[in-house]
C-alpha positions, 0 to 999 in steps of 0.5 A: 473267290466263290460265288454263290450260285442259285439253281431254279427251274427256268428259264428265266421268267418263271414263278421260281424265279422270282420266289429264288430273289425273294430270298434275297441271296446275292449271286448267280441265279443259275436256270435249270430244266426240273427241281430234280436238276437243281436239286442235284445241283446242291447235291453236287457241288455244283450250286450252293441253293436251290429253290423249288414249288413244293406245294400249290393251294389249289392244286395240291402238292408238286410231286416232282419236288416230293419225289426229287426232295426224297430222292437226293440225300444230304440237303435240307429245306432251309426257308420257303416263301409264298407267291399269290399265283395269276398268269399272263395270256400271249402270243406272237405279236400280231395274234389274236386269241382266235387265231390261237390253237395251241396252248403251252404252260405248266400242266399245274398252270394249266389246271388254274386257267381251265375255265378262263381258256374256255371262256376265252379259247375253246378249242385250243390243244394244250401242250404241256412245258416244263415251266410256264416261262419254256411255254413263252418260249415256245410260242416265240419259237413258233412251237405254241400259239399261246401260253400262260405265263408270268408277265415277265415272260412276255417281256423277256421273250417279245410276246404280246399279252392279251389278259393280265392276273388270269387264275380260275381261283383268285386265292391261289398262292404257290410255296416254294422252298430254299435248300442247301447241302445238309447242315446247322437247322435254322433257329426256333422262332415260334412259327415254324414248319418240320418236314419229314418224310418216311416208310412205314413197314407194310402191315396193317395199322402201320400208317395208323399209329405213326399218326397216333404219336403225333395225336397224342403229343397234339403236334399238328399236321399242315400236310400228309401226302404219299408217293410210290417208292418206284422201288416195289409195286404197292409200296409208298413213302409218306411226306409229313409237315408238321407244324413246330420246329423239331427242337420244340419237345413235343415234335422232337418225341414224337419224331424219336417215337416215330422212328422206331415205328418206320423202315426209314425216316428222314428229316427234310428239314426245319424252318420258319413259315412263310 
């Protein structure tokens, strides 16, 4: 029989970690080392869902993600959930912050903690990990002298912590989104999100009036960001949240009205807000 297996970036420990059993899915939680990886995971077979930060409040959006959602085709967001963002402050058991010289942790992390590391560790050199969990783990190696972290980390990884809820801005909350392989929409209910992301063709005004089919239809944008296609120089695909499920009349034609606008368009998906 088949079991469910969920990708999310590891190792265990992470933030994504625990948004993935947020979603209360049973089976295998499968750590990976990027979104692009679990990403590529669904799109292989290889994991059923996979669960990635798309958006932080305080920093913005998590362009790995962006860039890794746009470049694997055949899978769609599904859900998302949202986690109020603090760290844990460690080191090898028996250290002090003073003897600390080496900070690891996520650079979005990293952009969280600045004051705090200042206040409490000047001095420190930051050495940017894949997840805030592998900077854990650097420290247990010997690799980092101390790291921002969920506080499970520390558990998992026999570090000692030194200061609890660390964030420089105490509203910081992290969204996450649940994907699977392309497949039925989830059902309209009232409070909903509708990504897209597109290529306009590269002329003047172009950007301008796709923004004006959902103007005058009043659909609302949550979000809009660009990223480089990495295909041409100069050029750029735009990602869209759009407030509203796309069987709701006024996203669907504005959608169908952008399409005939764009080079490309694609449906990231649509699902209930978190």
């Amino acid at each position: 029989m088949h079991s469910t297996r969920i990708a999310y970036l590891g190792p265990a420990g992470t933030f994504t970690e625990e948004a993935a059993r947020r979603f209360r899915l049973d089976g295998e939680y499968v750590p990976v080392d990027s979104p692009a990886a679990a990403l590529e995971a669904v799109a292989q077979g290889e994991a059923d869902w996979a669960v990635c930060a798309i958006e932080n409040s305080v920093d913005g959006a998590v362009t790995s993600t962006a860039d890794a959602l746009a470049g694997t085709p055949g899978t769609q967001i599904y859900g998302e959930t949202e986690l109020a963002i603090a760290f844990a402050m460690m080191t090898r058991p028996g250290e002090s912050l003073a003897d600390a010289h080496r900070l690891a942790t996520h650079p979005v992390a990293e952009r969280q903690v600045k004051q705090w590391i200042a206040d409490n560790a000047p001095g420190v050199a930051f050495l940017p990990a894949s997840s805030n969990a592998a900077a854990a783990k650097m420290v247990a190696d010997g690799a980092a002298d101390l790291a921002a972290a969920p506080e499970r980390a520390a558990d998992l990884f026999g570090l000692q912590v030194h200061a609890r809820g660390v964030a420089d801005s105490e509203t910081a909350r992290t969204r996450f989104v649940l994907v699977g392989k392309q497949g039925e929409t989830p059902a309209a209910t009232g409070n909903d999100r509708t990504a897209l992301v597109f290529q306009t063709p590269n002329q003047p005004g172009a950007l301008v009036g796709v923004l004006q089919e959902f103007a005058k239809r009043d659909v609302d944008m949550s979000r809009i960001e660009s990223r480089p296609t990495k295909k041409e120089p100069n050029t750029y695909i735009f990602f869209v949240d759009l407030v509203g499920h796309i069987t709701d009349e006024p996203v669907a034609e504005a959608v169908r009205a952008v399409g005939e606008k764009v080079s490309s368009l694609r449906i990231l998906g649509s699902w209930p807000r978190a």
